[in-house]
C-alpha positions in Angstrom: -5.8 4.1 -94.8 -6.1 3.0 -91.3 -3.2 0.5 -91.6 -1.1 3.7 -92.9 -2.5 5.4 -90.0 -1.5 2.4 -87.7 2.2 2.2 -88.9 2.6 5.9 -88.4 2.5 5.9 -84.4 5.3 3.5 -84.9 7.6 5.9 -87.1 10.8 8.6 -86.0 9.0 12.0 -85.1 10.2 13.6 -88.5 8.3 11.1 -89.9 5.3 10.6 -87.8 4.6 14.2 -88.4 4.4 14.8 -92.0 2.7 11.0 -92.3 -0.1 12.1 -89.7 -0.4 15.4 -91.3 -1.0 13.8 -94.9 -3.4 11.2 -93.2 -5.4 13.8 -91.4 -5.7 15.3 -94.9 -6.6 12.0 -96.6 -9.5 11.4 -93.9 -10.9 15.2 -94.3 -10.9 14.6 -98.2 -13.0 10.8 -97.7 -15.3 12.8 -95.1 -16.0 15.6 -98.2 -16.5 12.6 -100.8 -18.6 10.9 -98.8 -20.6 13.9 -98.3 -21.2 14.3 -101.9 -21.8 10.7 -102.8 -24.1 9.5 -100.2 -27.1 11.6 -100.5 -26.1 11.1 -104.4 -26.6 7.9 -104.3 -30.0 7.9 -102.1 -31.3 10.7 -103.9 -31.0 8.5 -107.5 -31.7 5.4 -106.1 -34.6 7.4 -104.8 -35.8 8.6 -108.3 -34.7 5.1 -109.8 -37.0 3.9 -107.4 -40.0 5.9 -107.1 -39.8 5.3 -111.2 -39.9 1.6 -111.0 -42.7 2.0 -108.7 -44.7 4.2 -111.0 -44.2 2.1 -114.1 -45.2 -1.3 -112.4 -48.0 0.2 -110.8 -49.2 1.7 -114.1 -48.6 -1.7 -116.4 -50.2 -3.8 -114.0 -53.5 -1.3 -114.0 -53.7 -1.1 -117.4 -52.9 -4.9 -117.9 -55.8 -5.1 -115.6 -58.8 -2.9 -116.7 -57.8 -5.5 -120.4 -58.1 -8.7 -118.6 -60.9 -10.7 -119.5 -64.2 -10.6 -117.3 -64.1 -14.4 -116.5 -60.7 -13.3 -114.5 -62.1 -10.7 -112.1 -65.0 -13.7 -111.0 -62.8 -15.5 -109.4 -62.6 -14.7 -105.7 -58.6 -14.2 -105.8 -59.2 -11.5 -107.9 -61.7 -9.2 -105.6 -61.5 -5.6 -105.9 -59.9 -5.8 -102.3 -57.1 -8.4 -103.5 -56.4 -6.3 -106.7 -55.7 -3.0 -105.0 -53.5 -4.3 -102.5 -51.4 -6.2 -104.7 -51.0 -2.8 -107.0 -50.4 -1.1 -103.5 -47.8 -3.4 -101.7 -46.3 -5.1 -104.4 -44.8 -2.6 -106.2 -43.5 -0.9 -102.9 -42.0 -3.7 -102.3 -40.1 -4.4 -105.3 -39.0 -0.8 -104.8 -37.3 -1.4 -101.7 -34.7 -3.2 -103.7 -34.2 -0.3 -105.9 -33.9 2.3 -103.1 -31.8 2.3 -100.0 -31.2 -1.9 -100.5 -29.9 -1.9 -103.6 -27.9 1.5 -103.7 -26.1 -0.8 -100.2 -25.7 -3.6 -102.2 -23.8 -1.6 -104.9 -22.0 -0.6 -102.2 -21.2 -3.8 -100.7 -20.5 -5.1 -104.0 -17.7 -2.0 -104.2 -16.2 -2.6 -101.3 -15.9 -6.7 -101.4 -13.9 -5.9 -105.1 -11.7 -3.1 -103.6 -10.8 -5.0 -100.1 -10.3 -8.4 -102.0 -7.6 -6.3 -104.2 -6.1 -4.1 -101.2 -6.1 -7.8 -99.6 -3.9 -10.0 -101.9 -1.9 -6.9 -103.2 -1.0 -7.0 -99.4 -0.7 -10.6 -98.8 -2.0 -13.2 -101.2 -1.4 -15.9 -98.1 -3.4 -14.3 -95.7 -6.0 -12.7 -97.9 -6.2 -16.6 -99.6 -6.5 -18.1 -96.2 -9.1 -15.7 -94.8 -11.0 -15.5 -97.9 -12.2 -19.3 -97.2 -13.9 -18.3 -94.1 -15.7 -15.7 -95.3 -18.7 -17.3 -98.0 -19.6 -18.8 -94.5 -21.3 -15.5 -94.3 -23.0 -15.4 -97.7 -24.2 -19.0 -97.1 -25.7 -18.6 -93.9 -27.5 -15.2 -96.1 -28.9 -17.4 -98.2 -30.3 -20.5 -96.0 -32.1 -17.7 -94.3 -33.7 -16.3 -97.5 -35.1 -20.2 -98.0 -36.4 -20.0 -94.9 -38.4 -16.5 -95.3 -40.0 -17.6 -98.6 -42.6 -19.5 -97.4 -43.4 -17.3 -94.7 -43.6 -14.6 -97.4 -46.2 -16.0 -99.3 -48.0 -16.6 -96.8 -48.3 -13.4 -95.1 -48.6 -11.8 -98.6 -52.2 -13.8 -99.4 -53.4 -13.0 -95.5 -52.7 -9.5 -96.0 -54.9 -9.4 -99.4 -57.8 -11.1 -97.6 -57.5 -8.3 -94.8 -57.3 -6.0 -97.2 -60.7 -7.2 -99.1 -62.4 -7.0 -95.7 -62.2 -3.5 -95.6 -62.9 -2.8 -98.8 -66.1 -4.6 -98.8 -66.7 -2.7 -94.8 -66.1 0.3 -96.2 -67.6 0.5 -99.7 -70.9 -1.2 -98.0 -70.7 0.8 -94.8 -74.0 2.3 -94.4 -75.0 -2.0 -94.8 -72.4 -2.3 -91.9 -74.0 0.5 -90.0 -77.8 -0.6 -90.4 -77.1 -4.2 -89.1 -74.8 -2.6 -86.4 -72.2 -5.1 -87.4 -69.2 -3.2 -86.9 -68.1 -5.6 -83.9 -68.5 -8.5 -86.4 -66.3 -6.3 -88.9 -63.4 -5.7 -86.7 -63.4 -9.1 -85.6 -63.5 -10.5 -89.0 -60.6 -7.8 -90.4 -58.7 -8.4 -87.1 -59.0 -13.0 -87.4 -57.6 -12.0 -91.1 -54.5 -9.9 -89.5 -53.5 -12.9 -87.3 -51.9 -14.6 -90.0 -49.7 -11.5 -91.4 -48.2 -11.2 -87.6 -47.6 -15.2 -86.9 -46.0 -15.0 -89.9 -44.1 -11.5 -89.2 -43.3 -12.8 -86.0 -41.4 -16.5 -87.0 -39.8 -14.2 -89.9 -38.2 -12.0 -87.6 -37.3 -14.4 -85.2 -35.2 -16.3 -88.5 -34.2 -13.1 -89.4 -32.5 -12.3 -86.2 -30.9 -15.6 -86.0 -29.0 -15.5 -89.0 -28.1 -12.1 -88.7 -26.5 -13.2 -85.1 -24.9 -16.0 -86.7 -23.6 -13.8 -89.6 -21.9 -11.6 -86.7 -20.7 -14.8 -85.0 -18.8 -16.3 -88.2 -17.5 -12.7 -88.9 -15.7 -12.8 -85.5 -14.5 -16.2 -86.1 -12.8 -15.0 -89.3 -11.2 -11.5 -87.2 -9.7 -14.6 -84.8 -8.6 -16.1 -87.8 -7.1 -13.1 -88.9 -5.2 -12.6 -85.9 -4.4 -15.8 -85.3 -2.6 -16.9 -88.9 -1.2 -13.3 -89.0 0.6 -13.0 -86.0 2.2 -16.8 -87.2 3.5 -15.4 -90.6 4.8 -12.4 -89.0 6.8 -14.5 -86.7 7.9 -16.7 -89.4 9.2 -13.3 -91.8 6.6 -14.2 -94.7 5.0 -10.7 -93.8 5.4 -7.3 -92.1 3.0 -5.9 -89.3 1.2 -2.9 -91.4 0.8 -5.6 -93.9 -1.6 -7.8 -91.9 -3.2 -4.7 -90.8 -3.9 -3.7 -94.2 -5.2 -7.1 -95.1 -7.3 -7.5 -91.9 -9.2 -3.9 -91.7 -9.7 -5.1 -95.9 -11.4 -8.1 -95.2 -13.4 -6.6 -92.1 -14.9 -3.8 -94.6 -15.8 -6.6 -96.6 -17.3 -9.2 -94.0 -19.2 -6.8 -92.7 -20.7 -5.8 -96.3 -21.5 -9.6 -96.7 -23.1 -9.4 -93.3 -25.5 -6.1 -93.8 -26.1 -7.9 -97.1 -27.5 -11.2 -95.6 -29.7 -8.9 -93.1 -31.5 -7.9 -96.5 -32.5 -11.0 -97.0 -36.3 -10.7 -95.2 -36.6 -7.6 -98.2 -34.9 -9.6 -100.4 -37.6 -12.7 -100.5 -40.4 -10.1 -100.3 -39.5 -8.3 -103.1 -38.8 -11.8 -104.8 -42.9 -13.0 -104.0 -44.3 -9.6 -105.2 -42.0 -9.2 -108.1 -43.5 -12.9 -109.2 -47.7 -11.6 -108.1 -46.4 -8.5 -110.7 -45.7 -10.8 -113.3 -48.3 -13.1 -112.9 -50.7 -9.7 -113.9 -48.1 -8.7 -116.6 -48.3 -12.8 -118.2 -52.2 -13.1 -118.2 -53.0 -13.2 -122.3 -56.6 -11.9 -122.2 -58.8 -13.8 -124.8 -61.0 -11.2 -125.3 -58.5 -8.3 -125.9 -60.2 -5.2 -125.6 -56.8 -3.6 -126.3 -56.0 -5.2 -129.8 -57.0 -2.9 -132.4 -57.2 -5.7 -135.1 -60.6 -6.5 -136.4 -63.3 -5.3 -138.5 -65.1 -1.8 -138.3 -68.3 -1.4 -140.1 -69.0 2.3 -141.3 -72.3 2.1 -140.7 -74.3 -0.4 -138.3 -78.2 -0.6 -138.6 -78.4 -3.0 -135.5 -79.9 -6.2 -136.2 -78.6 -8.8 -134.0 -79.7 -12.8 -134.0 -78.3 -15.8 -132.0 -77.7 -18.9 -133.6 -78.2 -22.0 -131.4 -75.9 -20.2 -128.5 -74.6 -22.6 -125.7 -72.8 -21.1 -122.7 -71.5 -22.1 -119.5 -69.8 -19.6 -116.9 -66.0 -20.2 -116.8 -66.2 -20.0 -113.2 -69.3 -22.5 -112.9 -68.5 -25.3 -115.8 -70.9 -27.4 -114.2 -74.2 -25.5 -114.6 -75.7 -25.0 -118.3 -76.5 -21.6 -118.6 -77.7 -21.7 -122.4 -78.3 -24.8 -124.5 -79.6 -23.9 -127.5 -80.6 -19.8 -127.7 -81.7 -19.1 -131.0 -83.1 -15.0 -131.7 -83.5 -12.8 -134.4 -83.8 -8.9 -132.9 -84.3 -6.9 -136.2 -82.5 -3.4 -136.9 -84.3 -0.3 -134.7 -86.9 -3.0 -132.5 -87.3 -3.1 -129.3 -87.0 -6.9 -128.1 -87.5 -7.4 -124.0 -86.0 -10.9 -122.1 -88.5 -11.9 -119.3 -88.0 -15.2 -117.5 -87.2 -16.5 -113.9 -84.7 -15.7 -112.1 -81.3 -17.6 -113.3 -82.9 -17.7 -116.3 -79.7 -15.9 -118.7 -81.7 -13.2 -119.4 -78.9 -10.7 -118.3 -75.9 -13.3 -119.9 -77.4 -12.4 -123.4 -76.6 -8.8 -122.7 -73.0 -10.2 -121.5 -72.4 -12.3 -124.5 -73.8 -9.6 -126.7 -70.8 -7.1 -125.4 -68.2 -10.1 -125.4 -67.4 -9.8 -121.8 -67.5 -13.7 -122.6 -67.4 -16.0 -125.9 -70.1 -18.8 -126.2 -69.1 -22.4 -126.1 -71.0 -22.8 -129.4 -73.4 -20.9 -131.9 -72.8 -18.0 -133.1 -73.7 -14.1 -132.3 -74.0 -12.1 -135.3 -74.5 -8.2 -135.7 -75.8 -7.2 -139.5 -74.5 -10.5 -140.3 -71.3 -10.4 -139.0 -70.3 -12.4 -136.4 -68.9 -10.3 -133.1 -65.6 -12.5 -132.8 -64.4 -10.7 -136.0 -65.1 -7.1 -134.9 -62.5 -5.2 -133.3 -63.7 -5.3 -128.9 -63.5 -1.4 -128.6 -65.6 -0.6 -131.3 -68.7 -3.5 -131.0 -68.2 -2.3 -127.4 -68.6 1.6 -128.7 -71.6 0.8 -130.8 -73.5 -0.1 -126.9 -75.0 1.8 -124.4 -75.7 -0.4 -120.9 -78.0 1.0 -118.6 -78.4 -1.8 -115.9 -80.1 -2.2 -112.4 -77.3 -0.8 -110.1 -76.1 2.0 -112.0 -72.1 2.1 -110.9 -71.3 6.1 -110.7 -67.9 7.0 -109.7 -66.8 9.5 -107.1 -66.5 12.8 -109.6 -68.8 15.4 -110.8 -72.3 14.8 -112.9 -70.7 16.4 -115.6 -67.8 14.0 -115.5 -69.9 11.0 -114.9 -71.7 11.8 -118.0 -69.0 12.5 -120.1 -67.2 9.3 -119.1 -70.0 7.4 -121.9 -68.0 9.2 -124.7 -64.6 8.0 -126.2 -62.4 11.4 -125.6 -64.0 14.4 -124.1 -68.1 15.2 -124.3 -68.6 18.3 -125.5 -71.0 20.8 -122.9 -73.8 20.7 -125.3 -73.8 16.9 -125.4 -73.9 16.6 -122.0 -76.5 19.0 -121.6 -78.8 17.3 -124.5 -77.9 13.9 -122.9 -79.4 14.6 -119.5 -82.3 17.1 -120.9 -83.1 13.8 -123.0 -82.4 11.3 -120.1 -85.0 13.5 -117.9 -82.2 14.7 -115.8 -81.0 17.7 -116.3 -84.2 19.8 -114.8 -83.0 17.9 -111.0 -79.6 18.2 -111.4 -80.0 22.1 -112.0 -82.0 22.3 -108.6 -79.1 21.0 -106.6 -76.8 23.9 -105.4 -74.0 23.1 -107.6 -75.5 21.7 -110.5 -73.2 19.7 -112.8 -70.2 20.1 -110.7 -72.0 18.6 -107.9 -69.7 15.2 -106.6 -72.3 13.0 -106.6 -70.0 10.9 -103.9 -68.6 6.9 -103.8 -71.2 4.5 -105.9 -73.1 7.9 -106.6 -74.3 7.6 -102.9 -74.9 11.6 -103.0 -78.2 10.9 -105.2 -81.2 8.7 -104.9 -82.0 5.5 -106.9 -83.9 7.8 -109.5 -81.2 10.8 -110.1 -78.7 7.8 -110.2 -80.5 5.7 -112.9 -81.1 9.5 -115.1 -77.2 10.2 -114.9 -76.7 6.5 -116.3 -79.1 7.0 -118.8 -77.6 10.4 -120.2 -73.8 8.1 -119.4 -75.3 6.1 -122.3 -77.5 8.5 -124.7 -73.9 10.6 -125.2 -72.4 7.5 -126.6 -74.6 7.3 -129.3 -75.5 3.6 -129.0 -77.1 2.0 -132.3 -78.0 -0.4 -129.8 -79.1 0.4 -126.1 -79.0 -2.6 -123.6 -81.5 -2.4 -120.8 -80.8 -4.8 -117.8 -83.8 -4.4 -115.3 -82.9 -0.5 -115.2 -86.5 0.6 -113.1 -86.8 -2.5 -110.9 -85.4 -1.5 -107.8 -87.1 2.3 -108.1 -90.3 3.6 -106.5 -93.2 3.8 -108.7 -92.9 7.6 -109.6 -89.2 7.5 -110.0 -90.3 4.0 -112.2 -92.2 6.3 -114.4 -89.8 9.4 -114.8 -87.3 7.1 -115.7 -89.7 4.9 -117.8 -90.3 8.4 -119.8 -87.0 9.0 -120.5 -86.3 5.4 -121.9 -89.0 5.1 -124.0 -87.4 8.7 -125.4 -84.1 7.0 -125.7 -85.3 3.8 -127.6 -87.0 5.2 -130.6 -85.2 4.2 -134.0 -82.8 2.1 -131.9 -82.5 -1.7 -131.7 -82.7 -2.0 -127.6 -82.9 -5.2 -125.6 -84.7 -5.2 -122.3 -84.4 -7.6 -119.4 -87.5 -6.7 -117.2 -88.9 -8.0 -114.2 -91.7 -6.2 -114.5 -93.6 -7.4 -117.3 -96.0 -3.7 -117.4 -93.1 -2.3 -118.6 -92.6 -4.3 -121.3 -96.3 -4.4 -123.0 -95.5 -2.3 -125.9 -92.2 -4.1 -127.0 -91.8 -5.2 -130.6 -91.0 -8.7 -129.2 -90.8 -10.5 -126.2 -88.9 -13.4 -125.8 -89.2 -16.3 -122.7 -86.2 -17.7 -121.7 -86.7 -21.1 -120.2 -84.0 -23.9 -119.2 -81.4 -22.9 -121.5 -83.2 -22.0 -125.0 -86.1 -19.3 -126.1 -89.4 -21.0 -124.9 -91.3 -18.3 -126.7 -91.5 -15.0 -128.5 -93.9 -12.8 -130.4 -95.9 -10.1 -129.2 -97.3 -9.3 -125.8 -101.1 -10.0 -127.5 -99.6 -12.8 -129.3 -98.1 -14.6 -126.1 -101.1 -13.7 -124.0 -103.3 -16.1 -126.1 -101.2 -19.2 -125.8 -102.8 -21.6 -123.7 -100.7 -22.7 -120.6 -98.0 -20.3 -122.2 -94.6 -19.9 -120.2 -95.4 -16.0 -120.8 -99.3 -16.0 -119.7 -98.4 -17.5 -116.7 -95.5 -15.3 -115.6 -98.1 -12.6 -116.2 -100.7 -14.2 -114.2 -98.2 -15.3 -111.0 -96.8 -11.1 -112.0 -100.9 -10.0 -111.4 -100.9 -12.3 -108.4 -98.2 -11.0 -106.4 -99.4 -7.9 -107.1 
């Protein structure tokens, strides 16, 4: 078009007239198409987008919540970590599918059409030119190499900023009590450092290559000029000719130079799109997901451990177990007591296979748990540990989340009357629908570990796992909760992990775990009269600190 336009000024009147009028036309009718297919192509680039972003987001949460436990120990894998990655990464990856790539389309369009408009003009000049201009897409990609690292980099910073402030903020009333919000900032802002070296040095590449892009493009206009004005002296060409060829290739080198000024989103989008499929690659061994595996129709509850040996996956060095071996028969109640570090809560955590042992063998009603299906061993347990972990929605909802689908109002209202909670939470203002806040911070210690214990009496455990769940209360809350356990645990096989040994008196069984293996069991009357007993004198050094 604008080498048409060109070659009109130089036409007879009669000529130049109709021509201008029919190039005027032509430009109206490009200004109307572009019109229409600009905001088409950002609004579906938009949607094609905001999809992508939707559907990573979602397959890397649900790939997540399936991963095995041993995955979220380690410290790369922190709460903070995991929710920037789902935050940032997948924007990022979208940036390619919105504006960037509906330009590169573009760009991609317009190098095809010029290069044709260009040798249909002048296969000499469009040849000659043409060699000048991957310059361009070189000098692109040495500056992608270059951003790379720097990416990386600045993407690992920016997840250890990021776990700063989850840990400030979900801990903040620990923050505010030590007044260490100074300490804080300083902490969150050393972290940030990183991310703007980084950010600085990348744009400082970025503008330098997008300079030298510029630069080489103007080399090839010269070039342009220079071997175009010699083949129009020599008769191999006209003069609209090499204007046709030359306003081609500009549209085209300048569509390989916006390209190459992509390349900073480019890399990015390359670093998250591999932190997306290193969540999307992780086979979970313990795949609570996989519906294969057995389902009994009825489970009575006896559980035993046959000469267990474990070893955290994060700490190979340091034998937890070496040799557990207990028999917990169908409806008892069996309680773990032992020193801190002992295992006592790692049985509960084999038990649920949140990890496999190294050796030995965990059987319920004879069957051992590797051959069950994950969900449904998992469904057949109700946990009820020492922190209870609440999340940020109503009672109601907090005790309905125990059940697989949706509680019905009567269970939930037989839950907490059972769990000793439903007489408080009808005194607060809003009863059930009350938000009882992040962590359940809206309640006290007591209210907390009631809501938890209805959480697991609506599941319908055969087999209720206790994990210290009155040791951090005050001693009436100890016993209002104590009440409602000892309701909960009748005709159900329940293991306890107590600090407290009064709390634990009237178990079937107690079991002392000791350096890696049971050190003894039997009854609290039984262990008492063991001379020099590992349980006698835990009681004793108990009655002691007391």
């Amino acid at each position: 078009m604008l080498s048409g336009i060109i070659k009109t000024f130089f036409e007879p009147p009669s000529e130049l007239k109709k021509d201008s009028r029919f190039w005027a036309l032509m430009c109206i009718v490009l200004g109307v198409a572009s019109l229409i297919t600009s905001p088409a192509r950002t609004y579906f680039f938009a949607v094609a987008g905001c999809k992508l972003i939707n559907r990573i987001r979602s397959m890397c949460f649900e790939k997540i919540v399936h991963l095995d436990i041993d995955w979220f120990d380690e410290p790369e894998h922190s709460s903070g970590a995991i929710g920037a990655r789902l935050s940032a990464d997948a924007a990022t990856v979208r940036s390619l599918v919105g504006d960037a790539l509906g330009l590169m389309v573009q760009n991609i369009a317009t190098l095809i059409a010029g290069l044709g408009i260009a040798f249909e003009a002048n296969w000499k000049l469009a040849f000659i030119i043409l060699v000048f201009i991957p310059l361009v897409g070189v000098n692109g990609w040495v500056q992608m190499k270059f951003m790379k690292g720097f990416s990386a980099d600045a993407k690992m910073k920016y997840e250890e900023a990021s776990q700063v402030a989850n840990d400030a903020v979900g801990s903040i009333r620990t923050v505010a009590s030590f007044c260490a919000e100074e300490k804080v900032m300083k902490l969150y802002e050393s972290k940030c450092e990183g991310p703007e070296r980084a950010g600085i040095r990348q744009g400082v590449i970025s503008g330098l290559a997008f300079g030298v892009s510029f630069f080489l493009l103007f080399c090839v206009y010269a070039a342009s000029f220079y071997i175009g004005g010699r083949l129009v002296e020599d008769g191999q060409t006209t003069f609209p000719k090499v204007f046709r060829v030359f306003f081609a290739l500009i549209f085209t080198g300048v569509g390989v130079a916006s390209s190459s000024s992509m390349s900073s989103d480019t890399t990015k989008a390359k670093s998250s799109a591999a932190s997306v499929f290193a969540i999307l690659d992780q086979i979970p061994k313990i795949n609570s997901s996989n519906d294969s595996g057995m389902i009994l129709e009825d489970v009575e509850g006896r559980i035993e451990f046959k000469h267990v040996s474990f070893k955290y996956p994060i700490r190979p060095d340091v034998q937890i177990f070496r040799d557990i071996c207990l028999s917990i028969h169908a409806g008892k109640t069996v309680a773990l007591v032992g020193e801190s570090g002992s295992g006592k809560s790692t049985v509960i955590s084999l038990l649920q296979r949140f990890y496999d042992p190294d050796s030995g063998q965990i059987t319920v009603d004879g069957v051992e748990i590797q051959k069950f299906q994950v969900r449904w061993l998992r469904q057949q347990m109700g946990l009820v540990s020492q922190e209870p972990v609440l999340f940020n929605d109503t009672i109601r909802a907090n005790i309905a989340y125990g059940k697989e689908g949706n509680a019905k109002e009567t269970e939930i209202l037989a839950a907490a009357e059972q769990a000793n909670a439903h007489k408080f939470i009808s005194g607060i203002q809003q009863g059930y629908d009350t938000i009882v806040g992040e962590r359940g911070v809206q309640l006290s210690g007591g209210q907390k570990q009631r809501v938890a214990i209805a959480r697991a009496i609506v599941k319908r455990p055969k087999v209720l796992l206790l994990d210290e769940a009155t040791s951090a209360l005050d001693a009436e809350s100890e016993r209002i909760v104590q009440d409602a356990l000892d309701r909960v645990m009748v005709n159900r096989t329940t293991i306890v992990v107590a600090h407290r040994l009064t709390t634990i008196r009237n178990a079937d069984a107690i079991a002392v775990v000791k350096n890696g293996v049971i050190a003894e069991k039997g009854n609290h009357d039984t262990l008492m009269n063991i001379k020099n007993g590992a349980y006698a004198s835990l009681v004793a050094l108990h009655m002691s600190a007391s």
